[in-house]
N, CA, C and O atoms as a Tinker XYZ file with bonds, in Angstrom:
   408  protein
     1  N    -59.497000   11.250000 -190.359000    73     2
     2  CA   -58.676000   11.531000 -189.205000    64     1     3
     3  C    -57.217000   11.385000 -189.620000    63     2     4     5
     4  O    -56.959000   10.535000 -190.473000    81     3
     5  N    -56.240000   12.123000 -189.107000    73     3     6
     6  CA   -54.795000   12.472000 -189.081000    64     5     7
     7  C    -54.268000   11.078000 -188.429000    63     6     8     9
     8  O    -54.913000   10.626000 -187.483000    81     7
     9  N    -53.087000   10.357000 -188.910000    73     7    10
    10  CA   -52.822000    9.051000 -187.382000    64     9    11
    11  C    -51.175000    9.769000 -187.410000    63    10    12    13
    12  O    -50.460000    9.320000 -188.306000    81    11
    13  N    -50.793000   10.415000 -186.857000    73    11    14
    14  CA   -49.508000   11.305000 -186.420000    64    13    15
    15  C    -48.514000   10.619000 -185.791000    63    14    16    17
    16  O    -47.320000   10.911000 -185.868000    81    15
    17  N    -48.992000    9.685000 -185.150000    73    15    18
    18  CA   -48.300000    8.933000 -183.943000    64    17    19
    19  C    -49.390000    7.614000 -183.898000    63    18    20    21
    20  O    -50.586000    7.374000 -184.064000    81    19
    21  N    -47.803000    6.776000 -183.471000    73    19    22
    22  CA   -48.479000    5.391000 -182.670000    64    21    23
    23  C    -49.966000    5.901000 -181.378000    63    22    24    25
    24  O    -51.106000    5.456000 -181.510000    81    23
    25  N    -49.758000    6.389000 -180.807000    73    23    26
    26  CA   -50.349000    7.088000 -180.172000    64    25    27
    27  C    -51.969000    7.329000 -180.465000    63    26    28    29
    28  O    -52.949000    6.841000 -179.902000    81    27
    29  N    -51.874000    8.196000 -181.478000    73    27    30
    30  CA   -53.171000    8.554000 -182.283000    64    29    31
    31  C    -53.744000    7.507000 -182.654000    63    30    32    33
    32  O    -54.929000    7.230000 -182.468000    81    31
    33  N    -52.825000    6.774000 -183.279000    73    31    34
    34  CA   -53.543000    5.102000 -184.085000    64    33    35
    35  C    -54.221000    4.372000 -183.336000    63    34    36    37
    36  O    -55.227000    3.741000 -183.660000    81    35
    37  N    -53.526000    4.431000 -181.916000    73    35    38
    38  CA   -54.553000    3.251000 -181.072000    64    37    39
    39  C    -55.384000    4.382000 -180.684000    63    38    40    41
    40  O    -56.492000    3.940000 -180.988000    81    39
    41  N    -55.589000    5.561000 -180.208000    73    39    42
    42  CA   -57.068000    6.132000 -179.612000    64    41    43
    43  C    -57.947000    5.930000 -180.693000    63    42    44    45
    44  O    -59.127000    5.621000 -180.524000    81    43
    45  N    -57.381000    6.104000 -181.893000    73    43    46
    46  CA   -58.665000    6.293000 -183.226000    64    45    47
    47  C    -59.412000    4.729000 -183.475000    63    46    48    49
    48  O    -60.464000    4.575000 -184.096000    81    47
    49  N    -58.564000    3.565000 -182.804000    73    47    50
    50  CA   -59.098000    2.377000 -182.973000    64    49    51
    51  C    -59.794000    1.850000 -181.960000    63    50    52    53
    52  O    -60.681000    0.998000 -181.995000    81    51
    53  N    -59.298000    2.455000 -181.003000    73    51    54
    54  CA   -60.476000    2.149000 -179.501000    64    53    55
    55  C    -61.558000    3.245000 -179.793000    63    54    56    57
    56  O    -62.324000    2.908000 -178.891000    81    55
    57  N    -62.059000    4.089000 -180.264000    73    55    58
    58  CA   -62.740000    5.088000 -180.245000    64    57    59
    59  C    -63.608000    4.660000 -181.787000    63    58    60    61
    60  O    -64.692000    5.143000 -182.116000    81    59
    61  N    -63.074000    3.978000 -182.322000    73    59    62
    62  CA   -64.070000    3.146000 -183.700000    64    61    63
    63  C    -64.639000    1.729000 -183.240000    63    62    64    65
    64  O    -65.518000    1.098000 -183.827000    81    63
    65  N    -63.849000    1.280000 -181.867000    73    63    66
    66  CA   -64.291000    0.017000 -181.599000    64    65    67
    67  C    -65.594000    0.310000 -180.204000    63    66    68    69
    68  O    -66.406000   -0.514000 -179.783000    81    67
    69  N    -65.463000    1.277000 -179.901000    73    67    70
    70  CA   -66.132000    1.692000 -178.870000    64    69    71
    71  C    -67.688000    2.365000 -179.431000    63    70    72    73
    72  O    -68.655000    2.054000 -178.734000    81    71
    73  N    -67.888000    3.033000 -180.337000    73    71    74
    74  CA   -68.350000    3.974000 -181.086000    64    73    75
    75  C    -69.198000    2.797000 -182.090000    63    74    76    77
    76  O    -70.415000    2.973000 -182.148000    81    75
    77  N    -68.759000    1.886000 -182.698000    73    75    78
    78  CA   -68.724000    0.569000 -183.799000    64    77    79
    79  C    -68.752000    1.595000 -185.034000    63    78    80    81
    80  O    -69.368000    1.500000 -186.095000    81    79
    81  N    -67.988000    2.497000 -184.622000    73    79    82
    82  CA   -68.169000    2.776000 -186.723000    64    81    83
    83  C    -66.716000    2.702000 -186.599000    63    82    84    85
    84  O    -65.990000    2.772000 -185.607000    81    83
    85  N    -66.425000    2.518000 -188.025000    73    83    86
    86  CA   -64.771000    2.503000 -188.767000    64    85    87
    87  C    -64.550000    3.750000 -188.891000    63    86    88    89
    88  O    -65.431000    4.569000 -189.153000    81    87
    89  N    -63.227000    4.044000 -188.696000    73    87    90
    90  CA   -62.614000    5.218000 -188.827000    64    89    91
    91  C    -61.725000    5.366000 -190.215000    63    90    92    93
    92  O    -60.901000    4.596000 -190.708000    81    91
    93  N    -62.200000    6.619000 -190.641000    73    91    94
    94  CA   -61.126000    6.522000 -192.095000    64    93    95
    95  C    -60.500000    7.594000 -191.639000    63    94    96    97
    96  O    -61.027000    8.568000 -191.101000    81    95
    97  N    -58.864000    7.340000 -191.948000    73    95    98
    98  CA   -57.926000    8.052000 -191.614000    64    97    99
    99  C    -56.670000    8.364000 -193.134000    63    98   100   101
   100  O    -56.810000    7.953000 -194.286000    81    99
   101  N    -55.847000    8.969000 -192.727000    73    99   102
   102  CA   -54.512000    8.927000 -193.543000    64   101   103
   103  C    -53.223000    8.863000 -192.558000    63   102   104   105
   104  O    -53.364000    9.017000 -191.345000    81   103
   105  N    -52.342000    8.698000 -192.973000    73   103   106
   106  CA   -50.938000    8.803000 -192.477000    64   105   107
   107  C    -50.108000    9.385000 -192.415000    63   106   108   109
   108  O    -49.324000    9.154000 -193.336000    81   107
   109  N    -49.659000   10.438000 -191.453000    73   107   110
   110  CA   -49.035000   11.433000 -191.859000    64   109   111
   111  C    -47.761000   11.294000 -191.831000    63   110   112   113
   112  O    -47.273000   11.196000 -190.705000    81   111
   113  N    -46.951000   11.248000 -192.856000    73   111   114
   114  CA   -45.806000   10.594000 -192.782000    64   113   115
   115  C    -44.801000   11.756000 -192.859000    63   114   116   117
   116  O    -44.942000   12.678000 -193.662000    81   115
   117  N    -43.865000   11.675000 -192.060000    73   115   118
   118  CA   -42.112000   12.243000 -192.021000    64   117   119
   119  C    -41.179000   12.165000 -193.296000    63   118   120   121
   120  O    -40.311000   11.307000 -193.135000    81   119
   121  N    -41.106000   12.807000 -194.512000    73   119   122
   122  CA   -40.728000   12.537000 -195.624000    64   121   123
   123  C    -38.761000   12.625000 -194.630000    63   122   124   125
   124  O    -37.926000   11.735000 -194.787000    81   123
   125  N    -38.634000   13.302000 -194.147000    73   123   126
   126  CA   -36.864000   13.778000 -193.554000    64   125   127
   127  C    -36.695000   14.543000 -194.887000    63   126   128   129
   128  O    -36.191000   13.820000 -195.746000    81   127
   129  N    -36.922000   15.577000 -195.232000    73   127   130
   130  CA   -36.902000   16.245000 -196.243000    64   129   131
   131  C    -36.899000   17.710000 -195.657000    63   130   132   133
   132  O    -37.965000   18.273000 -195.410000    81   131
   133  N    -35.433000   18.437000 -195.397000    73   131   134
   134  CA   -35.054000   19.835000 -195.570000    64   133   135
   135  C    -35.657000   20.662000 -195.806000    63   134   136   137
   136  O    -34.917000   21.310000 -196.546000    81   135
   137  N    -36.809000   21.342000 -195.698000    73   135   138
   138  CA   -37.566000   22.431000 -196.128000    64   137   139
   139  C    -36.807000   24.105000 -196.058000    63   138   140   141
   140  O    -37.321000   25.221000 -196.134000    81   139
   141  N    -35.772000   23.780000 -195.930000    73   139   142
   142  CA   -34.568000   24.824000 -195.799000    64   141   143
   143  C    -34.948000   26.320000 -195.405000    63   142   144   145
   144  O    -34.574000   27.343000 -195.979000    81   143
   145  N    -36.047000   26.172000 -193.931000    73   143   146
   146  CA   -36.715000   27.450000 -193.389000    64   145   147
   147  C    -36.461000   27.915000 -192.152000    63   146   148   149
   148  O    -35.547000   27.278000 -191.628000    81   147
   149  N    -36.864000   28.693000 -191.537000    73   147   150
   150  CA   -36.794000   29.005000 -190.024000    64   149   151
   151  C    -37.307000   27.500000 -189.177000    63   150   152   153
   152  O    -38.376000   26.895000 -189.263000    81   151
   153  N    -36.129000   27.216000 -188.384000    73   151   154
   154  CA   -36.164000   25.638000 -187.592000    64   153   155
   155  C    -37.813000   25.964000 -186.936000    63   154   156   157
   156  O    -38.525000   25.068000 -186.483000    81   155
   157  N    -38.141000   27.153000 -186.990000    73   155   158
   158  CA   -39.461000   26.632000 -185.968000    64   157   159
   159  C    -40.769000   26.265000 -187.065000    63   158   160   161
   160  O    -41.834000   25.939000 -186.542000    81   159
   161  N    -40.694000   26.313000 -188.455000    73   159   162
   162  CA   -41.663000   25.977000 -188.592000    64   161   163
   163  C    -41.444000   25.349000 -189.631000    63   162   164   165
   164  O    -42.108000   25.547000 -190.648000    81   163
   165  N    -40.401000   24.414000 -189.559000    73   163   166
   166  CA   -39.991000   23.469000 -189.983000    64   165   167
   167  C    -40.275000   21.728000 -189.369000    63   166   168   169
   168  O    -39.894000   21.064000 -188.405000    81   167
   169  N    -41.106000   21.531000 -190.493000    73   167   170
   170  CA   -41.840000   19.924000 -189.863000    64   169   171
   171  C    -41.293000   18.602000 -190.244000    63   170   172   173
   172  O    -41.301000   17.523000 -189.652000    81   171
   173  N    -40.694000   19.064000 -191.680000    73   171   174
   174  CA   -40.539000   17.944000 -192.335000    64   173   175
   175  C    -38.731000   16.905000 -192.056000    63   174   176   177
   176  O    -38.346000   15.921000 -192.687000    81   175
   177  N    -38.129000   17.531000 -191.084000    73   175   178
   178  CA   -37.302000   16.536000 -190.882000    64   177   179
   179  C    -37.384000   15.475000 -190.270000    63   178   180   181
   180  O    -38.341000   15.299000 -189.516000    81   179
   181  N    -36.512000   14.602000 -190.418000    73   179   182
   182  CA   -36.756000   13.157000 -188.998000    64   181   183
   183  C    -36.823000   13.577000 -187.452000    63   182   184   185
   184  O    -37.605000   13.152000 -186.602000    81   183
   185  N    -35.697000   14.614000 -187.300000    73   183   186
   186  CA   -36.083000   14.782000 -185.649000    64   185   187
   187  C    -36.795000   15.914000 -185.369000    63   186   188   189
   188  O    -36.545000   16.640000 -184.406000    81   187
   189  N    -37.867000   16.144000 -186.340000    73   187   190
   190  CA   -39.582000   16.733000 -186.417000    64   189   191
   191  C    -40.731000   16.288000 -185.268000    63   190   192   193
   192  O    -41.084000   15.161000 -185.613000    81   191
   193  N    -41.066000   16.462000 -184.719000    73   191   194
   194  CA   -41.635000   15.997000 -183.602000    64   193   195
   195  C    -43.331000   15.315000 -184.059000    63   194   196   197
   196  O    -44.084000   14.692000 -183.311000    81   195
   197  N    -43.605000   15.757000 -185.775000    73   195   198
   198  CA   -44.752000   15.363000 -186.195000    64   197   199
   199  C    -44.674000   14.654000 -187.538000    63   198   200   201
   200  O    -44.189000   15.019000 -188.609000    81   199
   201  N    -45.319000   13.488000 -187.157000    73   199   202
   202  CA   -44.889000   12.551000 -188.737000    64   201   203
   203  C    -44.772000   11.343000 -188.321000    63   202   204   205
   204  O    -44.324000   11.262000 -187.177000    81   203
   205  N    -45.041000   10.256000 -188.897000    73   203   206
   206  CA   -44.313000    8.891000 -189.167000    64   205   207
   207  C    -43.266000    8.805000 -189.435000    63   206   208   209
   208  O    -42.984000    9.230000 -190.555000    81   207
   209  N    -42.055000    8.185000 -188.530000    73   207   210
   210  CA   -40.751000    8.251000 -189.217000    64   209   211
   211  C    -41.273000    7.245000 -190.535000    63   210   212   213
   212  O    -42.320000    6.616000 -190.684000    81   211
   213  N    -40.041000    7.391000 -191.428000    73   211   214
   214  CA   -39.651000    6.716000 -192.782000    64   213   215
   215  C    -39.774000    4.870000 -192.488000    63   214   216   217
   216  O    -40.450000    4.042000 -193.099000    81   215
   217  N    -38.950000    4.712000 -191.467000    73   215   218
   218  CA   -38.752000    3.268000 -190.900000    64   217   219
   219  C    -39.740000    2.765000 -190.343000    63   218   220   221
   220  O    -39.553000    1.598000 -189.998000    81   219
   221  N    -41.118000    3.349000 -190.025000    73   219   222
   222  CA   -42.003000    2.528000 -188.812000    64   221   223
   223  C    -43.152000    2.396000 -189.834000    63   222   224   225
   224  O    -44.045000    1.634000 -189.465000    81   223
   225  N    -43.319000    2.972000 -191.034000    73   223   226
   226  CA   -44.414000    3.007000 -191.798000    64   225   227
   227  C    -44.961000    1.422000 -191.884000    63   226   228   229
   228  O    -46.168000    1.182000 -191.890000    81   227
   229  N    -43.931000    0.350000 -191.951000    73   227   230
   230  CA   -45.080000   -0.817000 -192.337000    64   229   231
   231  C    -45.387000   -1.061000 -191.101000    63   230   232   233
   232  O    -46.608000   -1.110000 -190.949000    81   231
   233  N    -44.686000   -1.263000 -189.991000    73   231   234
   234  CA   -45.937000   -1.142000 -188.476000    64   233   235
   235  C    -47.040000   -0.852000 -188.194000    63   234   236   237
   236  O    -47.984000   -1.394000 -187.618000    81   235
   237  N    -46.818000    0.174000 -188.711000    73   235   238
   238  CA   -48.437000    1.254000 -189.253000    64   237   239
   239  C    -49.459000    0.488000 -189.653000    63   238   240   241
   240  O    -50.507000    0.203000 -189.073000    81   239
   241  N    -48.920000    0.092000 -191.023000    73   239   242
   242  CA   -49.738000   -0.516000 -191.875000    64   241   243
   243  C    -50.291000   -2.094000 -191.701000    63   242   244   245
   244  O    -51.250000   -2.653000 -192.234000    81   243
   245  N    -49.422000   -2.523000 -190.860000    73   243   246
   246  CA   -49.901000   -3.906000 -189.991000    64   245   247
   247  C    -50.443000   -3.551000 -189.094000    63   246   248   249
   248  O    -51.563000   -4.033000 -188.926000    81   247
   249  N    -50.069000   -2.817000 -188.353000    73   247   250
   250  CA   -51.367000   -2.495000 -187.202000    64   249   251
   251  C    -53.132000   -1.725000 -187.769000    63   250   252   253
   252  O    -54.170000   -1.659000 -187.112000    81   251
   253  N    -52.916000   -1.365000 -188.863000    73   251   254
   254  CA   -54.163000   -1.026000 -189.503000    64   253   255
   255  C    -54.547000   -1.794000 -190.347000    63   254   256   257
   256  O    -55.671000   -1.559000 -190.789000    81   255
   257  N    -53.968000   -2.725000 -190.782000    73   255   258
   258  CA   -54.654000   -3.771000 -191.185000    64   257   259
   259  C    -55.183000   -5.049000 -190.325000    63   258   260   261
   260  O    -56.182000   -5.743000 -190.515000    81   259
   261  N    -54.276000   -5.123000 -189.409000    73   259   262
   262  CA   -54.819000   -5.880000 -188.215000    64   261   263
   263  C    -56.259000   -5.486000 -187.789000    63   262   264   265
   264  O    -57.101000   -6.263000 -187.338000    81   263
   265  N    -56.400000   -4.215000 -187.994000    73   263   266
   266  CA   -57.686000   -3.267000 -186.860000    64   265   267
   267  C    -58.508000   -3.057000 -188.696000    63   266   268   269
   268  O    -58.992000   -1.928000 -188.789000    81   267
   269  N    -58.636000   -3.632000 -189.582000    73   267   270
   270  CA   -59.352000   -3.114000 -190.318000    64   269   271
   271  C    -60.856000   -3.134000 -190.316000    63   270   272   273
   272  O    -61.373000   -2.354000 -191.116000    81   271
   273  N    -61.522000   -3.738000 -189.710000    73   271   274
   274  CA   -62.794000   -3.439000 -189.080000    64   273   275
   275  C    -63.415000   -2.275000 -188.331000    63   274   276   277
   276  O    -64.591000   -1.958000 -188.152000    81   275
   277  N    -62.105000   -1.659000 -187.894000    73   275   278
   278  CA   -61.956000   -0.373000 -187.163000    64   277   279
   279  C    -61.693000    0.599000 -187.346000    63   278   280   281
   280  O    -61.821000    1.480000 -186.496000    81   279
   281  N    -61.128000    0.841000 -188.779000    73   279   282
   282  CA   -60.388000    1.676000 -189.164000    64   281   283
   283  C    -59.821000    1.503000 -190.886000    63   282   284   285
   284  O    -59.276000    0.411000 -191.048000    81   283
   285  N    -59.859000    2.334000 -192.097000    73   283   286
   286  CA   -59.889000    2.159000 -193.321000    64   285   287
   287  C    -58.953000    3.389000 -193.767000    63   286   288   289
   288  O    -59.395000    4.454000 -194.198000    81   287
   289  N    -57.401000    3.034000 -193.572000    73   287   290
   290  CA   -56.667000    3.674000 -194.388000    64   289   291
   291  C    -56.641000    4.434000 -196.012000    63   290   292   293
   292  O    -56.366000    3.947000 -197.109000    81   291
   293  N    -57.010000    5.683000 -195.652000    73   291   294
   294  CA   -57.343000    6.298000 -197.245000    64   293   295
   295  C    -56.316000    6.921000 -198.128000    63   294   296   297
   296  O    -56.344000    7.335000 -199.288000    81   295
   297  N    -55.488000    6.861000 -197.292000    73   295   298
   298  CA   -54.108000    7.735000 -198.333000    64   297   299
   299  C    -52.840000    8.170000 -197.307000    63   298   300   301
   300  O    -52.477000    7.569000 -196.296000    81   299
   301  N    -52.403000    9.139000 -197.762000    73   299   302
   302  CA   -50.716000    9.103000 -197.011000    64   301   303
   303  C    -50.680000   10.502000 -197.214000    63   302   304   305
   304  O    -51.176000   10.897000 -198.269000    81   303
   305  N    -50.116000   11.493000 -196.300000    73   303   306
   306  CA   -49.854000   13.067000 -196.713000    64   305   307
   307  C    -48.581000   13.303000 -195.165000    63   306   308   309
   308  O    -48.247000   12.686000 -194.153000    81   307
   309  N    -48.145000   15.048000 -196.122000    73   307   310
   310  CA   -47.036000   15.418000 -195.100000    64   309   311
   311  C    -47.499000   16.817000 -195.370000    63   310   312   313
   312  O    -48.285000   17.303000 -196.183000    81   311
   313  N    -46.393000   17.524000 -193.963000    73   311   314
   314  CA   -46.323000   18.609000 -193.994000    64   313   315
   315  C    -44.771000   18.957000 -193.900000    63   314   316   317
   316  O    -44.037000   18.518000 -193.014000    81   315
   317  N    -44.510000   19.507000 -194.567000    73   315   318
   318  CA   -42.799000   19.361000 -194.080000    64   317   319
   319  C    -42.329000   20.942000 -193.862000    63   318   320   321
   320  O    -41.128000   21.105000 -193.642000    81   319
   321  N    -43.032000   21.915000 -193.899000    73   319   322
   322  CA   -42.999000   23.537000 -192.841000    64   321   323
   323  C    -43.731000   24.588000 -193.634000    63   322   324   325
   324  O    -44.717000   24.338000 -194.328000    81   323
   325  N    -43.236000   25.671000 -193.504000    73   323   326
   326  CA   -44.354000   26.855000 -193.757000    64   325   327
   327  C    -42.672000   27.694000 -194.765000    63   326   328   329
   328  O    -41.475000   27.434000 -194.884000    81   327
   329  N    -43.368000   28.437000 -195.109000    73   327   330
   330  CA   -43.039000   29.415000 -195.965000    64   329   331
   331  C    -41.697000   28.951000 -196.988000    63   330   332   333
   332  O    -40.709000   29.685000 -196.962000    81   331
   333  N    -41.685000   27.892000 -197.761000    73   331   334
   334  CA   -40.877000   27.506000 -198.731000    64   333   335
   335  C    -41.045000   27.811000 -199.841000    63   334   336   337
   336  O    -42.090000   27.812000 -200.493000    81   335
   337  N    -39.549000   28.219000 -200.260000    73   335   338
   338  CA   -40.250000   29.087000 -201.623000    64   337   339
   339  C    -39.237000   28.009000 -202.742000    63   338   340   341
   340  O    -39.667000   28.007000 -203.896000    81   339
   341  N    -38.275000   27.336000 -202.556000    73   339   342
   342  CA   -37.692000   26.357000 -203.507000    64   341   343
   343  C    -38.505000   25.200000 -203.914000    63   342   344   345
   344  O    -38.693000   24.354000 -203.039000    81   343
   345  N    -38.902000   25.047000 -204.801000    73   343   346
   346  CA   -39.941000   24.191000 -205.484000    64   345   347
   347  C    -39.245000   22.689000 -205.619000    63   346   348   349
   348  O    -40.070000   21.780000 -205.707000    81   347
   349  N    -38.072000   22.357000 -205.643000    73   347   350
   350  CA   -37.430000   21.457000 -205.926000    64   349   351
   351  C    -37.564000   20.704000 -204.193000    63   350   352   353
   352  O    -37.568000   19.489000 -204.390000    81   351
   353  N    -37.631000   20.873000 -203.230000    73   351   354
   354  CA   -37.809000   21.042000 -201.414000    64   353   355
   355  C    -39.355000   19.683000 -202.123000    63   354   356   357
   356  O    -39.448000   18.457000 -202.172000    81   355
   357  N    -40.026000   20.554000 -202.423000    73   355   358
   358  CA   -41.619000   19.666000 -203.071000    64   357   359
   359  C    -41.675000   18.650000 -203.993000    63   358   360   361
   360  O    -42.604000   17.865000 -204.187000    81   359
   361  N    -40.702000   18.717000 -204.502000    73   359   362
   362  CA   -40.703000   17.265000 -205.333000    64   361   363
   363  C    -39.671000   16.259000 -205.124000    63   362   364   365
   364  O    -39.587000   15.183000 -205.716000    81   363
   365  N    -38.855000   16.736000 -204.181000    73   363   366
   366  CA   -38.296000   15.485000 -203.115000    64   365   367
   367  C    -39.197000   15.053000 -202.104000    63   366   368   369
   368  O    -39.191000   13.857000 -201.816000    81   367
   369  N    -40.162000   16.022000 -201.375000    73   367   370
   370  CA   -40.960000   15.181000 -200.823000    64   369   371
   371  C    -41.894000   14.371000 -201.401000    63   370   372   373
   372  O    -42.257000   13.281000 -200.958000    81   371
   373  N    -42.249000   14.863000 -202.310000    73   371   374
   374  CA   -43.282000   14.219000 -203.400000    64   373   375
   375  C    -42.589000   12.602000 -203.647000    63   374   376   377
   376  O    -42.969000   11.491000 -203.276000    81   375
   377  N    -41.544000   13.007000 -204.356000    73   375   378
   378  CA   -40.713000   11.625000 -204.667000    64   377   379
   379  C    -40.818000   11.064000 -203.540000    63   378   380   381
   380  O    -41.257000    9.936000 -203.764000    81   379
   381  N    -40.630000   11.240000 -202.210000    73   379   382
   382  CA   -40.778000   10.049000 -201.161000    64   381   383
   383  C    -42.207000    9.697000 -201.144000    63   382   384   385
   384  O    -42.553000    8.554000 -200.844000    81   383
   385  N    -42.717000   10.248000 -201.328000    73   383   386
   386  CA   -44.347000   10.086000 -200.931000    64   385   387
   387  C    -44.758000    9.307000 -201.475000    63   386   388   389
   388  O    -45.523000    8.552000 -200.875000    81   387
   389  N    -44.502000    9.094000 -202.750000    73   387   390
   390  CA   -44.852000    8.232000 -204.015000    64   389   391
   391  C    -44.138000    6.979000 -203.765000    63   390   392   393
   392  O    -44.661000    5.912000 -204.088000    81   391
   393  N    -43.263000    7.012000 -203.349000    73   391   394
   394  CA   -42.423000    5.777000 -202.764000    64   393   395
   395  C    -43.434000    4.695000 -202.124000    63   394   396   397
   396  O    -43.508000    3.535000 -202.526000    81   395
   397  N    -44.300000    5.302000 -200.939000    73   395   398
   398  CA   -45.070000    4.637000 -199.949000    64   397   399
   399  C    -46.443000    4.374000 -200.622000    63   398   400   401
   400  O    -47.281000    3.700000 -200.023000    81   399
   401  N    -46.584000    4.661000 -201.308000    73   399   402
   402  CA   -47.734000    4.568000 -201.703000    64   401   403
   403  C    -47.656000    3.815000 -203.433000    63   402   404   405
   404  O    -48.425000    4.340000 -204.239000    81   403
   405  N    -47.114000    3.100000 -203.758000    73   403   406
   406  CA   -46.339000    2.067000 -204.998000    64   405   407
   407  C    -46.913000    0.690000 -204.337000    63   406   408
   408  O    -46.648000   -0.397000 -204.849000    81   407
């Protein structure tokens, strides 16, 4: 499962606690990384409406470790928009990505 939002995180943990199986999820995190495209299908900035900001990630990660009976964090991914053709756009997000996951 996707956890997109605070939001998502608690339905996916009432819905593993309700259910009794653990939920394995990832994190979809907000790199704020320019994908330098048409604003509409552009995801990857901070005021992106989809993502983990940069700043709330260890919240995250305390609240899923708090709930780890409920839920088993498997990895970290982004989307940061559609049709990018500068390759260098991908390995700044990359470089953040790798950041969170060190």
């Amino acid at each position: 499962m996707n956890v997109d939002s605070e939001f998502d995180l608690e339905h996916i943990i009432q819905a593993a606690q309700n259910t009794g199986k653990r939920a394995r999820a990832l994190l979809r995190i907000n790199p704020d990384v320019d994908p330098k495209v048409h604003r509409y299908v552009s995801t990857g900035l901070a005021n992106s409406k989809f993502g983990i900001e940069n700043s709330k990630i260890i919240k995250y990660l305390e609240r899923i470790k708090e709930c780890a009976q409920h839920i088993e964090l498997l990895g970290v991914h982004c989307h940061i928009g559609s049709t990018i053709k500068d390759v260098k756009i991908f390995q700044d997000a990359a470089t953040i990505m790798a950041k969170h996951v060190e």
